[in-house]
mmCIF file as Biopython writes it, N, C-alpha, C and O atoms, coordinates in Angstrom:
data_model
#
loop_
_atom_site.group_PDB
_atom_site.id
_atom_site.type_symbol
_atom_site.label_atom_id
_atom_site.label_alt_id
_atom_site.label_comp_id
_atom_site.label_asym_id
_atom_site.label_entity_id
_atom_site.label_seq_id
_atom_site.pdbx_PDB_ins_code
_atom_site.Cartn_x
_atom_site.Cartn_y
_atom_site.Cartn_z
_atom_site.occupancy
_atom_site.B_iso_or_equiv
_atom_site.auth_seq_id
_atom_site.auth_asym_id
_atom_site.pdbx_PDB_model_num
ATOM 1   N N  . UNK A ? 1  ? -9.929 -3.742 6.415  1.0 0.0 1  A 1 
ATOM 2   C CA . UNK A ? 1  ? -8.870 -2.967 5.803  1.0 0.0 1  A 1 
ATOM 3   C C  . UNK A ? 1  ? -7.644 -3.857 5.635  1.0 0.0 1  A 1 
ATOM 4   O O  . UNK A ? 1  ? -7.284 -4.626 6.526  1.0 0.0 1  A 1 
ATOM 5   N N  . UNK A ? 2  ? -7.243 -3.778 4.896  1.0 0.0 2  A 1 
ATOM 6   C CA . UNK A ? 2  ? -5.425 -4.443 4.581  1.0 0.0 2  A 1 
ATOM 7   C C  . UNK A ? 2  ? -4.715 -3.930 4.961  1.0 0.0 2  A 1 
ATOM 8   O O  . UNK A ? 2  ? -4.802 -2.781 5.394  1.0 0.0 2  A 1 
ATOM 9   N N  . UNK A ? 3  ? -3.576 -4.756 4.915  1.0 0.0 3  A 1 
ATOM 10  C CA . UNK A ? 3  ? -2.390 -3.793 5.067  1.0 0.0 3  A 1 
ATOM 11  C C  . UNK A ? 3  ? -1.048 -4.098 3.933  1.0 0.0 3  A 1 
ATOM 12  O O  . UNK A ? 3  ? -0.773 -5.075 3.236  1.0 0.0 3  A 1 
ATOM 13  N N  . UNK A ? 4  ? -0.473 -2.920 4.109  1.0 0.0 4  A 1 
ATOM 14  C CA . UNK A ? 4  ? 0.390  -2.419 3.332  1.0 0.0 4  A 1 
ATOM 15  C C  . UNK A ? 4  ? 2.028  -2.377 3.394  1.0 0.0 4  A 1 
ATOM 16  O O  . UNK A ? 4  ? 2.092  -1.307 3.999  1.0 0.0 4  A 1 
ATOM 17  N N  . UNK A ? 5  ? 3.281  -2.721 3.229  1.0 0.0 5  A 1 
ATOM 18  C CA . UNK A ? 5  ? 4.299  -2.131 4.402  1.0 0.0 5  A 1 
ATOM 19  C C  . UNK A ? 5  ? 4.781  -1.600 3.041  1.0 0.0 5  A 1 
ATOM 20  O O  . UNK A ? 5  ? 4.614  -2.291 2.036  1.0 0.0 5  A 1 
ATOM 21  N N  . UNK A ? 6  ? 5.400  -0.345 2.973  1.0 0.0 6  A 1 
ATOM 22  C CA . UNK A ? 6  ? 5.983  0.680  2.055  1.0 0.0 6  A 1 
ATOM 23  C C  . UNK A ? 6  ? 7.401  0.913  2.665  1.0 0.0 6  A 1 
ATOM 24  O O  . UNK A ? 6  ? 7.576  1.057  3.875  1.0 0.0 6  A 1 
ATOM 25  N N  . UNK A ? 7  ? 8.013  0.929  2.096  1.0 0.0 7  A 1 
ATOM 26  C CA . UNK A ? 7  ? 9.629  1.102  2.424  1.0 0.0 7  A 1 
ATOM 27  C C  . UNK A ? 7  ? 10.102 2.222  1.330  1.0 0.0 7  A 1 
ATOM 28  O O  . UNK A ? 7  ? 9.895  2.076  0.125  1.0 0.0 7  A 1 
ATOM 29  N N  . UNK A ? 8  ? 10.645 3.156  1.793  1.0 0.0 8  A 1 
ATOM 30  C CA . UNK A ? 8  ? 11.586 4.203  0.520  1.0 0.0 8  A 1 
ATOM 31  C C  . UNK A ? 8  ? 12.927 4.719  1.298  1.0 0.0 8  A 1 
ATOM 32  O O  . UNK A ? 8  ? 13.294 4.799  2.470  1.0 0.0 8  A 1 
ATOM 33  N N  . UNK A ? 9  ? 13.481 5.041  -0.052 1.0 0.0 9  A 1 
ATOM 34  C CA . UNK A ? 9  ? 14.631 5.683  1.008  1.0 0.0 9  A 1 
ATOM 35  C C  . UNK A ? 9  ? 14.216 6.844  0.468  1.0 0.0 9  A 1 
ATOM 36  O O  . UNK A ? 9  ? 13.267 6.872  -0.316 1.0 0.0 9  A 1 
ATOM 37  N N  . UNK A ? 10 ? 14.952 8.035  0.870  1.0 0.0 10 A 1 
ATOM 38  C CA . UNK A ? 10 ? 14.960 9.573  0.647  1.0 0.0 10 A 1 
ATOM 39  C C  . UNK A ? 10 ? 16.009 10.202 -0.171 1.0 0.0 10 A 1 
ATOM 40  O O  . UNK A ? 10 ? 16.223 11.347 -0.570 1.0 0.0 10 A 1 
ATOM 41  N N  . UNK A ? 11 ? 16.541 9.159  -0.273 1.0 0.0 11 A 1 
ATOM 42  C CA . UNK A ? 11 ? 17.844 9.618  -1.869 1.0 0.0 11 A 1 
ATOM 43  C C  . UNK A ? 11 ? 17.767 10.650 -2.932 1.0 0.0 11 A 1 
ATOM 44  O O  . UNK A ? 11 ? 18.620 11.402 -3.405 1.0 0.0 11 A 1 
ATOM 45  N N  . UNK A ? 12 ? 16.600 10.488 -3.156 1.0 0.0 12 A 1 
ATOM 46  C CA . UNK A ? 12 ? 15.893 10.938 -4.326 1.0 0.0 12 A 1 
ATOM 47  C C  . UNK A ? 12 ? 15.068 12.078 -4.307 1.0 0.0 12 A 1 
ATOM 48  O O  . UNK A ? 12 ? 13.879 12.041 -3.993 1.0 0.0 12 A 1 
ATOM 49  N N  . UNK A ? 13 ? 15.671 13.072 -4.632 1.0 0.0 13 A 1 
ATOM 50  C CA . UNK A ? 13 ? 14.471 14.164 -4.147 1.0 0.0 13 A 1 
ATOM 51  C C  . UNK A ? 13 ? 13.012 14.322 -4.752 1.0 0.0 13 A 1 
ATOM 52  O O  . UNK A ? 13 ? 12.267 15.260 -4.470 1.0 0.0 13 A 1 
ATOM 53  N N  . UNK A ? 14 ? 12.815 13.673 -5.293 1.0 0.0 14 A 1 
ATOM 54  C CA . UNK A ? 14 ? 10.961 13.880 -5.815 1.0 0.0 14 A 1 
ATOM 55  C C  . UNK A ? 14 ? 10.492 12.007 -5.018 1.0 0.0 14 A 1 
ATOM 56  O O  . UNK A ? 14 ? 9.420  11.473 -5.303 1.0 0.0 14 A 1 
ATOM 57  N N  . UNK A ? 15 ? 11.427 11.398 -4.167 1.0 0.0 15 A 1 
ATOM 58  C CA . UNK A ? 15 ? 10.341 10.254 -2.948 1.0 0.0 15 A 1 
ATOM 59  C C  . UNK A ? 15 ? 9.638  10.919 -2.327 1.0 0.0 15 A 1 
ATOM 60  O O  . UNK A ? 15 ? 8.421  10.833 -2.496 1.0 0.0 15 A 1 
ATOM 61  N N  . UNK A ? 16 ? 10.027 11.544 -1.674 1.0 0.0 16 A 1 
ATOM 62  C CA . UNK A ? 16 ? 8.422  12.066 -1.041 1.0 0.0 16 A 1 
ATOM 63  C C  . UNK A ? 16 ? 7.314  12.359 -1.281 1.0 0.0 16 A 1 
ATOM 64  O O  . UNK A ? 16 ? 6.246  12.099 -0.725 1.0 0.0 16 A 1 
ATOM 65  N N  . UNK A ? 17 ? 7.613  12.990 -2.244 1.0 0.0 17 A 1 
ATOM 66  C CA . UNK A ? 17 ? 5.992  13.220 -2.999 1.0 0.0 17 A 1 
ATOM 67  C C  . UNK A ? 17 ? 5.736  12.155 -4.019 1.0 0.0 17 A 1 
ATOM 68  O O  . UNK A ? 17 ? 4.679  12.243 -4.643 1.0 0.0 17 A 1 
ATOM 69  N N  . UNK A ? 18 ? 6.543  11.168 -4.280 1.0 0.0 18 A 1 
ATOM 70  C CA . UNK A ? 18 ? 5.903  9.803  -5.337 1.0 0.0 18 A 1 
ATOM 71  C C  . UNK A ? 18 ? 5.339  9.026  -3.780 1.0 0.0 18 A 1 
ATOM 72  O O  . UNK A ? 18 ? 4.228  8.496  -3.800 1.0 0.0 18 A 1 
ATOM 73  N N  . UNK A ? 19 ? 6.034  9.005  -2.682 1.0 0.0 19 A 1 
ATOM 74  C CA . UNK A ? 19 ? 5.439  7.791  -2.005 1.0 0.0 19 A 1 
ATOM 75  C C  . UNK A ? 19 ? 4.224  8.826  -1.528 1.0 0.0 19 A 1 
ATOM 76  O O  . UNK A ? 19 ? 3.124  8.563  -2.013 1.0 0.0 19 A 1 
ATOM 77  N N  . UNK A ? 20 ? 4.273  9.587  -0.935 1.0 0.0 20 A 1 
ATOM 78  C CA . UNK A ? 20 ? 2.738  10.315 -0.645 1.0 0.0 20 A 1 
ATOM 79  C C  . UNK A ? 20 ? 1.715  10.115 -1.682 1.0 0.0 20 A 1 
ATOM 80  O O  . UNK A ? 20 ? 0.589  9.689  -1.430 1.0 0.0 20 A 1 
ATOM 81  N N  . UNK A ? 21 ? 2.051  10.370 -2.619 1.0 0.0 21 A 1 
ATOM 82  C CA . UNK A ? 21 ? 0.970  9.723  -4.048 1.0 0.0 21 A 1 
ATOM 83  C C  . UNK A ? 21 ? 0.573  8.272  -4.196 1.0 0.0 21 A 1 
ATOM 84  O O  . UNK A ? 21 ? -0.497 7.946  -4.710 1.0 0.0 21 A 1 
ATOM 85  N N  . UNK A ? 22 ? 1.589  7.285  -3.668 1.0 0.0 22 A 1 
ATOM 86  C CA . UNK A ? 22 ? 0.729  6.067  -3.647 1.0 0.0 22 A 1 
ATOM 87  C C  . UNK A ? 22 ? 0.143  5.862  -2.668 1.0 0.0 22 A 1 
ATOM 88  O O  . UNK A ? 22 ? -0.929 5.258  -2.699 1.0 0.0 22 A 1 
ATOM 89  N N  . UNK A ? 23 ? 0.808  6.406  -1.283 1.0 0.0 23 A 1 
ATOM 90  C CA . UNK A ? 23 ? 0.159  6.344  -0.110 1.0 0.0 23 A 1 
ATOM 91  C C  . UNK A ? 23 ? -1.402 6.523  -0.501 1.0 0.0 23 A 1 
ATOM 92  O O  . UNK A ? 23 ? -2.280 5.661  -0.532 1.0 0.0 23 A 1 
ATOM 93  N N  . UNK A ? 24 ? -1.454 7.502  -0.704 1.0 0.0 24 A 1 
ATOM 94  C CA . UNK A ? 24 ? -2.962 7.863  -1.151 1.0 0.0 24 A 1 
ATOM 95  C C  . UNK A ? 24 ? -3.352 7.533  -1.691 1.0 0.0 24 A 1 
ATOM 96  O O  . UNK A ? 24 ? -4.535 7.783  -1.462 1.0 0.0 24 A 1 
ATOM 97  N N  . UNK A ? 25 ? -3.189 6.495  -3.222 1.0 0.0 25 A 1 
ATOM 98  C CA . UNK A ? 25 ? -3.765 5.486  -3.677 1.0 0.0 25 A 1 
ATOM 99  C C  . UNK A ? 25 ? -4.322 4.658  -2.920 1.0 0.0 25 A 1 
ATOM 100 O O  . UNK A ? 25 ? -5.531 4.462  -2.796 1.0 0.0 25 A 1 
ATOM 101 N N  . UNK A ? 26 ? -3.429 4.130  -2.372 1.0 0.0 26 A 1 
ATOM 102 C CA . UNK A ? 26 ? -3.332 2.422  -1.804 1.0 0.0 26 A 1 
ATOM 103 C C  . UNK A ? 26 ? -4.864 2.874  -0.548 1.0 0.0 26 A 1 
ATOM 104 O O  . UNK A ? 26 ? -5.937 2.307  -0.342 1.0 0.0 26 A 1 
ATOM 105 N N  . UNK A ? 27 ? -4.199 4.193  0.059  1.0 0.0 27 A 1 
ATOM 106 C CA . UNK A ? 27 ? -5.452 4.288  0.759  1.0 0.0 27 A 1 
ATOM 107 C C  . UNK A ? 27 ? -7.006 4.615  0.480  1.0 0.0 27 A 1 
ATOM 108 O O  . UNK A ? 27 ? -7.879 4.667  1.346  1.0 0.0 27 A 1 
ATOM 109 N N  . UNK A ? 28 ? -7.136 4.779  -0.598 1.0 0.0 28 A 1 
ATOM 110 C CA . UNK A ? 28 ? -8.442 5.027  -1.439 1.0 0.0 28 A 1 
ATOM 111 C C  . UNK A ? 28 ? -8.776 3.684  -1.771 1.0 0.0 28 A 1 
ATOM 112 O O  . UNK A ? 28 ? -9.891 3.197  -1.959 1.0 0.0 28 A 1 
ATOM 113 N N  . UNK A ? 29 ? -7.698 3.178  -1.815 1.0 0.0 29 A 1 
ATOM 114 C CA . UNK A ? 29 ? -8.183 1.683  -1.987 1.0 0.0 29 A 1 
ATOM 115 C C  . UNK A ? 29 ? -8.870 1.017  -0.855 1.0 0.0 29 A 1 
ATOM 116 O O  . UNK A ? 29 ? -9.678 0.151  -1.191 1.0 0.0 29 A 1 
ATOM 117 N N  . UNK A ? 30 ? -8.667 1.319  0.923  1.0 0.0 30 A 1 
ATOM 118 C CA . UNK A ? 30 ? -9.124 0.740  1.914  1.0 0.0 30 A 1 
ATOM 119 C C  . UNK A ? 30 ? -7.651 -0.175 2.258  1.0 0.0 30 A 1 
ATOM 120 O O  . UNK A ? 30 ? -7.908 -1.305 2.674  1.0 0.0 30 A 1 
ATOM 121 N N  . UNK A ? 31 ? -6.339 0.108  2.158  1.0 0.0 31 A 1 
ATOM 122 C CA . UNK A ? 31 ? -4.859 -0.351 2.416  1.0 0.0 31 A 1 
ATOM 123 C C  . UNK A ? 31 ? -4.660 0.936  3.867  1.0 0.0 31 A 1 
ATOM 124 O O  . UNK A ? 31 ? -5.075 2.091  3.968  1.0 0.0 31 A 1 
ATOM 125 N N  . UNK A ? 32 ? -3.928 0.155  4.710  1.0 0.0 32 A 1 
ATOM 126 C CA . UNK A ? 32 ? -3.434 0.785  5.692  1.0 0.0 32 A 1 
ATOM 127 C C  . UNK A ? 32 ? -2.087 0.546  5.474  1.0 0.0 32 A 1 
ATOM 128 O O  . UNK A ? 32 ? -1.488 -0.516 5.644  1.0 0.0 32 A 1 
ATOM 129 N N  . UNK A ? 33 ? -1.577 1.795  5.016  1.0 0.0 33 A 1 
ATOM 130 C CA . UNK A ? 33 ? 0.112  2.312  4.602  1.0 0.0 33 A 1 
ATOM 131 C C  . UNK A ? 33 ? 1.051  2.095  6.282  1.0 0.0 33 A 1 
ATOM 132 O O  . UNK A ? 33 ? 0.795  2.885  7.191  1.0 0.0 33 A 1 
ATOM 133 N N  . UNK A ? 34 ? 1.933  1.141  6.458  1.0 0.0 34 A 1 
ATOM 134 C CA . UNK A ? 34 ? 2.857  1.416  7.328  1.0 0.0 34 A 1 
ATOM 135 C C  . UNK A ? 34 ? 3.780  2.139  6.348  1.0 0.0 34 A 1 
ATOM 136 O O  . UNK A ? 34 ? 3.516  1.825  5.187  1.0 0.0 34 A 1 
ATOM 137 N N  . UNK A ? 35 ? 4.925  3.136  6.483  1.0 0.0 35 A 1 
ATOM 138 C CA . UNK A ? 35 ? 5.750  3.901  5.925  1.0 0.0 35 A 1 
ATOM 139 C C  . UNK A ? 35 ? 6.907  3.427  6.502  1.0 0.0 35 A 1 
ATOM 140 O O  . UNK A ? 35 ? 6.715  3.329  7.714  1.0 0.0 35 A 1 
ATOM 141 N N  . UNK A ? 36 ? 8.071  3.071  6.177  1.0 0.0 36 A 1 
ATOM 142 C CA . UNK A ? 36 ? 9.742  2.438  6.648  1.0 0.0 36 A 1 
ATOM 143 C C  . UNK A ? 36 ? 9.828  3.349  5.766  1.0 0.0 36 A 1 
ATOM 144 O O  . UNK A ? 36 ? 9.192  3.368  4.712  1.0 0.0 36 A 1 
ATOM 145 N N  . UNK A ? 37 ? 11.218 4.780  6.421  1.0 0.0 37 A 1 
ATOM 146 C CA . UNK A ? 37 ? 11.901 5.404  5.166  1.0 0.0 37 A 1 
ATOM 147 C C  . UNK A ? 37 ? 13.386 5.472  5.867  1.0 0.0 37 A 1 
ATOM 148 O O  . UNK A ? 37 ? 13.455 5.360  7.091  1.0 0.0 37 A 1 
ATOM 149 N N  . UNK A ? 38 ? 14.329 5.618  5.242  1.0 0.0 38 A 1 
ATOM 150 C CA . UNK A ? 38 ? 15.450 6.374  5.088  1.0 0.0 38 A 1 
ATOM 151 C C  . UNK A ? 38 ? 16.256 5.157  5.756  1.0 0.0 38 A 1 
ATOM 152 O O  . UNK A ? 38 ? 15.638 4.317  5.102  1.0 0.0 38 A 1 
ATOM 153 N N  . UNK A ? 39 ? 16.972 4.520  6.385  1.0 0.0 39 A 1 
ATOM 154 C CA . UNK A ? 39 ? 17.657 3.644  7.010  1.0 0.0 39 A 1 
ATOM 155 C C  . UNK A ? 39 ? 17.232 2.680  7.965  1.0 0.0 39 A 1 
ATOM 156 O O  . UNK A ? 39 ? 17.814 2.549  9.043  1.0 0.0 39 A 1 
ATOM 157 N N  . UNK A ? 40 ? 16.436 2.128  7.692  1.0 0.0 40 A 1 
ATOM 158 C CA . UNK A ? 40 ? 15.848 1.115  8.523  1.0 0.0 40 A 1 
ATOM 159 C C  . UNK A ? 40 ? 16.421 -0.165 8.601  1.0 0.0 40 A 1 
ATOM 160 O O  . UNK A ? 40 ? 16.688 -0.988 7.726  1.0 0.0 40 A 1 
ATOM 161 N N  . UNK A ? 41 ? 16.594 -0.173 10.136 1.0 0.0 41 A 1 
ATOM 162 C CA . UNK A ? 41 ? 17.334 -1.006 10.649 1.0 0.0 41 A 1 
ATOM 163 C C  . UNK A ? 41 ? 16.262 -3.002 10.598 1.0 0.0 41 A 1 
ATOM 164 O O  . UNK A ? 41 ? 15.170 -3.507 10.341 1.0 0.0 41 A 1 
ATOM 165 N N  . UNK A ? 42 ? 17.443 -3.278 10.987 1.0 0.0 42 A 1 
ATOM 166 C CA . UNK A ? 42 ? 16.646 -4.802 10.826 1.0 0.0 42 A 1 
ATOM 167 C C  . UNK A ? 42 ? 16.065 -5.609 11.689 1.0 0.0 42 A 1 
ATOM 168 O O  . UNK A ? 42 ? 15.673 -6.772 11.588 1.0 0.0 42 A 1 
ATOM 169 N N  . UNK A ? 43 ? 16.053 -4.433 13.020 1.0 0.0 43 A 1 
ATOM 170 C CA . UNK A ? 43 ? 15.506 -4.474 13.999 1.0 0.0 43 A 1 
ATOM 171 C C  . UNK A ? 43 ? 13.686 -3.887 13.692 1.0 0.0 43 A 1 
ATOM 172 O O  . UNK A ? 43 ? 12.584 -4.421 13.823 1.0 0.0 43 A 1 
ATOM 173 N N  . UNK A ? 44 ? 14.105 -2.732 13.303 1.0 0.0 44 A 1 
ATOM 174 C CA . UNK A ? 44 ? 12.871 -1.874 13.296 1.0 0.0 44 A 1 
ATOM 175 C C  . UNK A ? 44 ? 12.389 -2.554 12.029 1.0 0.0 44 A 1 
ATOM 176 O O  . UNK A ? 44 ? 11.162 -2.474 12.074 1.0 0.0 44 A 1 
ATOM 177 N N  . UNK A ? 45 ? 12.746 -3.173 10.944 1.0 0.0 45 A 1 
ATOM 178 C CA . UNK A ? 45 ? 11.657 -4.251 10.052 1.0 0.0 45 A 1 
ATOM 179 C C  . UNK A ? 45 ? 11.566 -5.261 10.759 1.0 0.0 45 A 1 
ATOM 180 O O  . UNK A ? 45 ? 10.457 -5.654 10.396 1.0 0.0 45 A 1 
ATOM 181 N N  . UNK A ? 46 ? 11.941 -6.057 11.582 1.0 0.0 46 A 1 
ATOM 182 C CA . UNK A ? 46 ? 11.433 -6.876 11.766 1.0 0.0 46 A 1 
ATOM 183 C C  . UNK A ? 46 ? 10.181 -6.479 12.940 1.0 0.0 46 A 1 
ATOM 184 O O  . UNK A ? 46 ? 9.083  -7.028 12.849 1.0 0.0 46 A 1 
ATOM 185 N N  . UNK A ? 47 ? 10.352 -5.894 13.580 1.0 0.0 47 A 1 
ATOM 186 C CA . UNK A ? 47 ? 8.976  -5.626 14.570 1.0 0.0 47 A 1 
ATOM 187 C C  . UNK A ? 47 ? 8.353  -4.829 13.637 1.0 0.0 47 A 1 
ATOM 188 O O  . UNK A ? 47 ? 7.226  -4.777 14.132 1.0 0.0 47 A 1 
ATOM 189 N N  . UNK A ? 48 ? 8.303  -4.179 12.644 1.0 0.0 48 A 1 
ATOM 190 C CA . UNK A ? 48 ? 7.172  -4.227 11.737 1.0 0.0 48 A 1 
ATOM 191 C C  . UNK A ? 48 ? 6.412  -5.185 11.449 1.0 0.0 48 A 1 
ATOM 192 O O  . UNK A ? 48 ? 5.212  -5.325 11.688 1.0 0.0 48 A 1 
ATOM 193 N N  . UNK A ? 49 ? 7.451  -6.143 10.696 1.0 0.0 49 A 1 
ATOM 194 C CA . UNK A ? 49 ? 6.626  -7.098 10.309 1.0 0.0 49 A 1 
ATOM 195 C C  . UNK A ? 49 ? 5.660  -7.643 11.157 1.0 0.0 49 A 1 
ATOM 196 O O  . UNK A ? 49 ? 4.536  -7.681 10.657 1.0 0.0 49 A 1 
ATOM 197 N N  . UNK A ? 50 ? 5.796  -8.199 12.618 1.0 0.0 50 A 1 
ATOM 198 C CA . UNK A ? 50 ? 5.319  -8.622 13.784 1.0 0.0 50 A 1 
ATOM 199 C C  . UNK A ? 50 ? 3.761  -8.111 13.932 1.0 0.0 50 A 1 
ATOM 200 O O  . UNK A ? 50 ? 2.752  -8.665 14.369 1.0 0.0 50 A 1 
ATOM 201 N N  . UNK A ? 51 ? 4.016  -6.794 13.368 1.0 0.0 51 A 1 
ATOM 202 C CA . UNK A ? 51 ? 2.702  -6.249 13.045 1.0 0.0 51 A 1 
ATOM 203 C C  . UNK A ? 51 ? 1.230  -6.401 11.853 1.0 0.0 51 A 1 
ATOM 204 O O  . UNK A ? 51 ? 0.140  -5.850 11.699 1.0 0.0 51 A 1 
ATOM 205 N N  . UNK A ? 52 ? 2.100  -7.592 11.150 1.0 0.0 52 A 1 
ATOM 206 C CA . UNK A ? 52 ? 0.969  -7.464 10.133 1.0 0.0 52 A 1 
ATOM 207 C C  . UNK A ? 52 ? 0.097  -8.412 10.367 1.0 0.0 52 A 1 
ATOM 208 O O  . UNK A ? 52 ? -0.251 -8.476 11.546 1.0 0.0 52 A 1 
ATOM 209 N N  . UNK A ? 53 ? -0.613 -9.547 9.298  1.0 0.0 53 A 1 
ATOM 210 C CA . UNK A ? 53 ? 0.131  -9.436 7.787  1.0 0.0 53 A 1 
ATOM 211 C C  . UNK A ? 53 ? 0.196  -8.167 6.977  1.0 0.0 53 A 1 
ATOM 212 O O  . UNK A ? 53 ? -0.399 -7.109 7.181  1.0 0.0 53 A 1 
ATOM 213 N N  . UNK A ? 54 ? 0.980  -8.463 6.083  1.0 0.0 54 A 1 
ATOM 214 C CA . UNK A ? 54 ? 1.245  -7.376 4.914  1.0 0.0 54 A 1 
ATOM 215 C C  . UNK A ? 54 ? 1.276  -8.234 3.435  1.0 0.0 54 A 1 
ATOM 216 O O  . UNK A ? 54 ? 2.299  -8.617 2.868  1.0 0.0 54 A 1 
ATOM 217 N N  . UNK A ? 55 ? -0.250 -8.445 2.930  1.0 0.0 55 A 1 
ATOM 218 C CA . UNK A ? 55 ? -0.161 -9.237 2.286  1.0 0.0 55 A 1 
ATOM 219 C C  . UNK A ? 55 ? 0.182  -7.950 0.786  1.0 0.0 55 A 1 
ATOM 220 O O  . UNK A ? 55 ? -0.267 -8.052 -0.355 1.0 0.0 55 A 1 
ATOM 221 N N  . UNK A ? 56 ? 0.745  -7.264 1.121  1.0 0.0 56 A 1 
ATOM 222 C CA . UNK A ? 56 ? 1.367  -5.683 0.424  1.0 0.0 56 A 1 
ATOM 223 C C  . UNK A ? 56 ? 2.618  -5.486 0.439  1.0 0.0 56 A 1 
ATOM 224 O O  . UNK A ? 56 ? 2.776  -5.081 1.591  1.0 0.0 56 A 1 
ATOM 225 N N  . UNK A ? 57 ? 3.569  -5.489 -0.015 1.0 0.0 57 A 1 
ATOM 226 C CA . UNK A ? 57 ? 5.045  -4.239 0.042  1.0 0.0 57 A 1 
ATOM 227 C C  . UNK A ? 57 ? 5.155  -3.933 -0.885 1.0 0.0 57 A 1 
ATOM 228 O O  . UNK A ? 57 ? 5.168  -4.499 -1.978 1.0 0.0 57 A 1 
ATOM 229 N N  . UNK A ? 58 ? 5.281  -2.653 -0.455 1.0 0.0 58 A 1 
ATOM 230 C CA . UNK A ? 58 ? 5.830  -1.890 -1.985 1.0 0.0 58 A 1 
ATOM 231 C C  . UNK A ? 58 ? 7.355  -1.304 -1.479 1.0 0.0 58 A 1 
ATOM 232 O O  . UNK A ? 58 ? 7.585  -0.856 -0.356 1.0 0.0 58 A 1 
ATOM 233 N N  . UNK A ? 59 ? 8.204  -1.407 -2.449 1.0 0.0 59 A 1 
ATOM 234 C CA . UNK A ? 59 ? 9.798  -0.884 -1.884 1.0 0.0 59 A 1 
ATOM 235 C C  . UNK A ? 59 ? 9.731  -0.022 -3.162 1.0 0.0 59 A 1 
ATOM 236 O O  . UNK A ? 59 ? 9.441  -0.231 -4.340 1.0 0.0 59 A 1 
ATOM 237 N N  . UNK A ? 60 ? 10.108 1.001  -2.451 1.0 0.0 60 A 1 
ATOM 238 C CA . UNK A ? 60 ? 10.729 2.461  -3.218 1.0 0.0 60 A 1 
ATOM 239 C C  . UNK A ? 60 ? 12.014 3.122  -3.100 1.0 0.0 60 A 1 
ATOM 240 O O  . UNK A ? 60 ? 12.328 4.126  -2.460 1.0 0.0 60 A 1 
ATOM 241 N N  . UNK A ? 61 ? 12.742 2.302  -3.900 1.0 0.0 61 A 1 
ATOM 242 C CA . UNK A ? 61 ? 14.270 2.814  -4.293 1.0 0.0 61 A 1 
ATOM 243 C C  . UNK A ? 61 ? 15.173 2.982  -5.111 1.0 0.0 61 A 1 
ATOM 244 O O  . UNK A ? 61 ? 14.616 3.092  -6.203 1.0 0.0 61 A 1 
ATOM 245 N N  . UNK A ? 62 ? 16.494 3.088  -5.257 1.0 0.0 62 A 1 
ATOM 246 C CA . UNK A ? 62 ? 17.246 2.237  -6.145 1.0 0.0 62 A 1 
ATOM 247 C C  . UNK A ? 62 ? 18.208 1.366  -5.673 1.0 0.0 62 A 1 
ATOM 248 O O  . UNK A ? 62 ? 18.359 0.757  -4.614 1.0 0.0 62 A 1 
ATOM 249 N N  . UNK A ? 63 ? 19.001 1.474  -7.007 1.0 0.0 63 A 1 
ATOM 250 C CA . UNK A ? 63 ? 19.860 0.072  -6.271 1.0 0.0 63 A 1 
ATOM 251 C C  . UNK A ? 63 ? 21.202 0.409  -7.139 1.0 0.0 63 A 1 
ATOM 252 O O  . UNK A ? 63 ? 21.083 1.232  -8.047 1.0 0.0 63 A 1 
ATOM 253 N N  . UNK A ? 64 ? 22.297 -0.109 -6.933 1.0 0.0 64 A 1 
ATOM 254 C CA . UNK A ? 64 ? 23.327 -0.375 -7.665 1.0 0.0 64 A 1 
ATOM 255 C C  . UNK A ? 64 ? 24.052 -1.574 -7.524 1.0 0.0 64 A 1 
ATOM 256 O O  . UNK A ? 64 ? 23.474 -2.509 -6.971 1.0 0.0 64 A 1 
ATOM 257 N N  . UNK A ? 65 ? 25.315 -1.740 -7.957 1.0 0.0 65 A 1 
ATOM 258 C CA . UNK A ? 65 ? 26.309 -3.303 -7.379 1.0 0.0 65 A 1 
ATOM 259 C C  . UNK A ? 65 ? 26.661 -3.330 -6.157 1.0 0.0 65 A 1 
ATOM 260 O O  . UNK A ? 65 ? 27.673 -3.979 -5.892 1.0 0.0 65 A 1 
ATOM 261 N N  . UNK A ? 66 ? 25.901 -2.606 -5.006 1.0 0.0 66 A 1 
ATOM 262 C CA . UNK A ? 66 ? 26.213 -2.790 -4.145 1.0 0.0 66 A 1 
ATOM 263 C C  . UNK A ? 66 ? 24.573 -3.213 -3.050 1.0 0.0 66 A 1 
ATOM 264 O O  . UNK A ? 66 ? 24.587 -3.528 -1.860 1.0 0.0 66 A 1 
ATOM 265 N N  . UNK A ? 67 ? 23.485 -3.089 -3.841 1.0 0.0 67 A 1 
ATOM 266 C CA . UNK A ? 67 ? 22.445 -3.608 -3.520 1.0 0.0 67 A 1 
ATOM 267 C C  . UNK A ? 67 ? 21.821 -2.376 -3.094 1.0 0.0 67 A 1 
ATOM 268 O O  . UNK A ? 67 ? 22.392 -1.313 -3.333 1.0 0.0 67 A 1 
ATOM 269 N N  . UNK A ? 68 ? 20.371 -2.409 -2.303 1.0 0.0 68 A 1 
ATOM 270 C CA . UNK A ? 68 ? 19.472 -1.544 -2.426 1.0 0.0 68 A 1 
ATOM 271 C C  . UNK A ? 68 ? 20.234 -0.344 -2.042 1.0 0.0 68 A 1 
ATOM 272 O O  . UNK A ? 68 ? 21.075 -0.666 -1.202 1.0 0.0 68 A 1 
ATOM 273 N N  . UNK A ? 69 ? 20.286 1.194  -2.384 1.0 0.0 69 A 1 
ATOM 274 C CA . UNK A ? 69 ? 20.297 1.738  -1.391 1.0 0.0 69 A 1 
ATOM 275 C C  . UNK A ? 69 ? 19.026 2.773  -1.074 1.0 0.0 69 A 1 
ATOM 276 O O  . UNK A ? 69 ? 18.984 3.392  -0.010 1.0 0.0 69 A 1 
#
């Protein structure tokens, strides 16, 4: 199985149900979805990462001039 690391924020009210929809792609595919949502610290990505590889990310957000939010 692979792996996956998915990041979204919750800004947006129809993320949840777009990242649940790829979730379930990716996992039909044989991808093991880690999920990072809403404010993740750079603590808690980095001991993610620690966990992979993740030869996968998918980031689900937006952004403006002030960078992701």
């Amino acid at each position: 199985m692979k792996n996956c690391l998915m990041l979204t924020s919750t800004d947006t009210p129809n993320m949840p149900s777009e990242a649940q929809e790829v979730i379930n792609v990716l996992s039909s595919h044989n991808y093991n979805v880690q999920l990072l949502q809403t404010n993740v610290t750079s603590l808690e990505l980095y001991r993610t990462l620690q966990r992979g590889p993740y030869p996968l990310v998918w980031i689900a957000s937006h952004s403006s001039e002030q960078g992701l939010i």
